[in-house]
C-alpha positions in Angstrom: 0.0 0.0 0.0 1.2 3.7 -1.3 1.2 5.5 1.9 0.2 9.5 2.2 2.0 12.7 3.4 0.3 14.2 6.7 0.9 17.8 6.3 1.4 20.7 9.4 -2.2 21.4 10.4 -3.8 18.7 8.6 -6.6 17.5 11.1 -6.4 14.5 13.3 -7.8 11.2 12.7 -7.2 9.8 16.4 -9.1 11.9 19.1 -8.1 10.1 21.6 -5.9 11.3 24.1 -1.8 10.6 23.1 -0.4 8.0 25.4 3.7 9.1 26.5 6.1 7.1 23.9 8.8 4.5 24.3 12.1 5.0 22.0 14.1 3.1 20.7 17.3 4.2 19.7 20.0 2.0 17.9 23.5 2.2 18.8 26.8 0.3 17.1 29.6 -0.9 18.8 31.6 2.4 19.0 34.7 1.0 17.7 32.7 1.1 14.1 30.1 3.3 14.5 30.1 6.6 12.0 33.1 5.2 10.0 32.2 7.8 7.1 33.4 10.4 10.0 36.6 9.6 10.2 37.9 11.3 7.2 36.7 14.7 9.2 37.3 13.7 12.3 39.9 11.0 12.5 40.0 7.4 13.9 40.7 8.6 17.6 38.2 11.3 17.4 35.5 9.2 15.7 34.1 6.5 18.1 33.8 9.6 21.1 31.8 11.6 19.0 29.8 8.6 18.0 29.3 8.0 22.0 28.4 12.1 22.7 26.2 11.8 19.9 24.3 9.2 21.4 24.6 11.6 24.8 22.8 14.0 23.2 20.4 11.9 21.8 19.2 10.1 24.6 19.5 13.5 26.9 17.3 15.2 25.0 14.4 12.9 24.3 14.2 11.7 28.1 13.9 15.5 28.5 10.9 15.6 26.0 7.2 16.2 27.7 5.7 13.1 25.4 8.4 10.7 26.1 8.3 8.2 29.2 11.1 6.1 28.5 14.1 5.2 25.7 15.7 1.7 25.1 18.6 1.3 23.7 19.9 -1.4 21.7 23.5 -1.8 22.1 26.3 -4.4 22.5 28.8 -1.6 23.4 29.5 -1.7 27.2 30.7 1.7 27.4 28.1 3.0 25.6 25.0 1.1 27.8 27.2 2.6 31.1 27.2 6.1 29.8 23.5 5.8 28.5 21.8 4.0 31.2 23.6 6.9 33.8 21.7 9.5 31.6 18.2 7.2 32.7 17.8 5.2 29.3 17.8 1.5 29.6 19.9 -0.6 28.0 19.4 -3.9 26.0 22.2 -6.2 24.2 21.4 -6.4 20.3 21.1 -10.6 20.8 19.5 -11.1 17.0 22.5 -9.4 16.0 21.3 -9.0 12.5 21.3 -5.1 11.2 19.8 -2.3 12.1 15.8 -3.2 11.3 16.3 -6.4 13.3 18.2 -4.5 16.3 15.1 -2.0 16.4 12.1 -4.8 16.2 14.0 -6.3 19.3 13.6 -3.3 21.2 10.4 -2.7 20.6 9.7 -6.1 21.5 11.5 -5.5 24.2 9.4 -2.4 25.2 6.3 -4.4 24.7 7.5 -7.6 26.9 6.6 -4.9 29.6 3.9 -2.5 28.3 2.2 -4.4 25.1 0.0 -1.2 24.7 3.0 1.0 24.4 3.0 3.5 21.8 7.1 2.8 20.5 9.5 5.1 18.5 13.0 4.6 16.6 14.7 7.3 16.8 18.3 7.6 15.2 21.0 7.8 17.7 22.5 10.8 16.0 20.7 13.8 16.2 23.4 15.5 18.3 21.3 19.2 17.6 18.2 17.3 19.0 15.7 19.5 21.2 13.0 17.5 23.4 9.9 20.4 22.3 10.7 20.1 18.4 10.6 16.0 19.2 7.5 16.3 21.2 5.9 18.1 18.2 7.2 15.1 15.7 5.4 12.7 18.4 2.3 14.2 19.3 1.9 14.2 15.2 2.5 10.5 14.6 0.3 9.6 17.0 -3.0 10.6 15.0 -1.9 7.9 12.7 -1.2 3.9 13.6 2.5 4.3 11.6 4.3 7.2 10.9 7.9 8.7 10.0 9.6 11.6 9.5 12.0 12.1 6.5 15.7 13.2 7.5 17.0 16.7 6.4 18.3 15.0 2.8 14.7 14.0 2.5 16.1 10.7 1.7 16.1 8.5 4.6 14.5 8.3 8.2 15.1 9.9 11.5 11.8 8.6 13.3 9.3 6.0 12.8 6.8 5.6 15.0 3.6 2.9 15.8 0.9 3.8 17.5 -0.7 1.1 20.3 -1.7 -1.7 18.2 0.6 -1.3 15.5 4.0 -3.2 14.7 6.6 -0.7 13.8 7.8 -2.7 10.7 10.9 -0.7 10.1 13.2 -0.3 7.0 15.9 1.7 7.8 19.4 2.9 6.0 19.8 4.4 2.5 16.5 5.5 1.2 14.0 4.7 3.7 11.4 7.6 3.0 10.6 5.6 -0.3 10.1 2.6 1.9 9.0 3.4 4.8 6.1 5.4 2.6 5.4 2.3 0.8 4.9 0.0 4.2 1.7 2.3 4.6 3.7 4.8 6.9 2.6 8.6 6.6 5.0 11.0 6.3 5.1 14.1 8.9 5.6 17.0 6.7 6.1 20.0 10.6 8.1 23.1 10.1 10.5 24.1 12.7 11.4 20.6 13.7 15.1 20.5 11.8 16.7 19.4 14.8 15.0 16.1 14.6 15.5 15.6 11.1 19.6 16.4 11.4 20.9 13.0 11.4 25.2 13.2 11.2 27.0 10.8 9.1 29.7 12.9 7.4 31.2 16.0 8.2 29.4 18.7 6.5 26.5 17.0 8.5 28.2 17.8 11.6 28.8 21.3 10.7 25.2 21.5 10.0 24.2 20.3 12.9 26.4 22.6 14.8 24.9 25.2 13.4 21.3 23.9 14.6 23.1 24.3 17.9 25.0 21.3 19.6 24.1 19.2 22.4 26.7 19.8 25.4 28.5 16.4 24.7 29.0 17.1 21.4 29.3 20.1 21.9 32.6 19.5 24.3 34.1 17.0 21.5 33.3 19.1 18.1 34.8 22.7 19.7 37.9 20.7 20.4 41.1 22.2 22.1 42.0 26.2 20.9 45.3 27.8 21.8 44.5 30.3 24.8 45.9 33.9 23.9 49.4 35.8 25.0 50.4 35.9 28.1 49.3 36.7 31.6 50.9 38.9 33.5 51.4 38.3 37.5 51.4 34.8 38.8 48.6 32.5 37.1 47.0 30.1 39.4 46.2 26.4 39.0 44.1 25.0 36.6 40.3 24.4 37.6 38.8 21.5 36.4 36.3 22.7 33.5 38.2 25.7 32.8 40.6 27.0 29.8 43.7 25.2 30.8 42.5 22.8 33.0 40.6 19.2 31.7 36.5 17.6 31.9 36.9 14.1 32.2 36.5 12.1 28.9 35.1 8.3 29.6 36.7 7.3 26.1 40.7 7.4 26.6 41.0 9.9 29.4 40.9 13.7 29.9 40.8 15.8 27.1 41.3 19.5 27.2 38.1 21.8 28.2 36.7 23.9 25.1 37.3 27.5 24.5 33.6 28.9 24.1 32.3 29.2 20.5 29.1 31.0 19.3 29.2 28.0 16.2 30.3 25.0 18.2 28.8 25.8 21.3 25.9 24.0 23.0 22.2 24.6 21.8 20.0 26.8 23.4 17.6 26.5 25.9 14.5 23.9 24.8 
């Protein structure tokens, strides 16, 4: 079945009240996650940003109004340590079989638990991501039993979502609008929701996501160190932890030094 665009304003066809949603967010080992980064960013650089990606990620949508929990699907043990601090909950990827099998599982795994749970993917790397532009994309898809929204290429998929009652059926990686339209899914045509649609996988992606406005772990990791200016006169005191000169701790390979503020690389704004 061809499925149909839902445009901004377009009236509801569910008026019943929208249940919170469970995400699902896929996550590689880091050691090979975002390999079409590493030409920008270099091996060593690569698999952190992957992990701050994720940060991000997770951060924001457990900060979003619609959102009562996020699974994540991962075999990386650094990864489910520094996610499940931030409140997600972690799940190994046992069918070990892609990424479409790796998000049915979770959203098996959110059902185990809830079976009327209204479940999400949501790409891992939406490092700009801001938890009212995602509770717009939500509250959307859940006037229809499957919907999606298209990434910023308009090729693939940052979000697919099934409503209670529906199986999420997903078809992620390379050009998944065409298939996830042709599952039946309705597209979510919302202004004003671009940090949800800015995936990263090279680059110039990253630069456009930065300027979306970063999250604060990527946000650390992207800005990067900058040479502090001339000298200072009079005696210069210790370094304080956070500060120009001084180090934030880094759980992938030890400290790195703190970033020089930047009005392009800097964190988001308030959501």
């Amino acid at each position: 079945m061809e499925g149909r665009t839902r445009k901004d304003g377009e009236l509801a066809t569910n008026t019943d009240p929208i249940a919170a949603w469970s995400l699902v967010v896929p996550l590689k080992p880091l050691a090979v996650a975002k390999s079409r980064l590493a030409g920008a960013t270099g091996d060593l650089l690569r698999p952190r940003l992957a992990l701050a990606f994720a940060q991000d990620t997770v951060a924001a949508a457990l900060a979003c109004p619609v959102v009562r929990d996020v699974v994540v699907v991962t075999d990386d043990p650094l990864a489910a340590a520094e996610l499940t601090a931030l409140g997600a909950r972690t799940v190994p990827d046992t069918p070990a079989a892609g990424l479409n099998a790796a998000l049915a599982h979770g959203a098996r795994a959110v059902r185990a638990g809830r079976p009327g749970a209204a479940v999400a993917a949501l790409n891992a790397d939406l490092p700009a991501l801001r938890p009212a532009e995602l509770a717009r994309v939500l509250t959307a898809a859940g006037d229809f039993p499957r919907a999606f929204l298209a990434d910023a290429a308009e090729i693939g998929t940052t979000l697919l979502a099934a409503r209670a009652g529906s199986e999420l059926n997903p078809a992620f990686g390379g050009a998944s609008r065409h298939r996830h339209l042709s599952t039946g899914a309705v597209e979510i045509v919302l202004a004003g929701v671009d940090s949800v649609r800015r995936d990263v996988d090279t680059g110039e992606d990253l630069l456009a996501a930065a300027a979306l406005g970063l999250g604060p772990y990527t946000a650390r990791r992207h800005a990067g160190p900058r040479p502090v200016p001339g000298p200072v006169p009079g005696p210069v005191p210790g370094p304080v932890p956070g500060s120009v000169g001084g180090s934030v701790p880094d759980p992938v390979g030890g400290p790195v030094p703190a970033p020089v503020p930047d009005p392009v690389c800097g964190a988001r704004p308030g959501c």
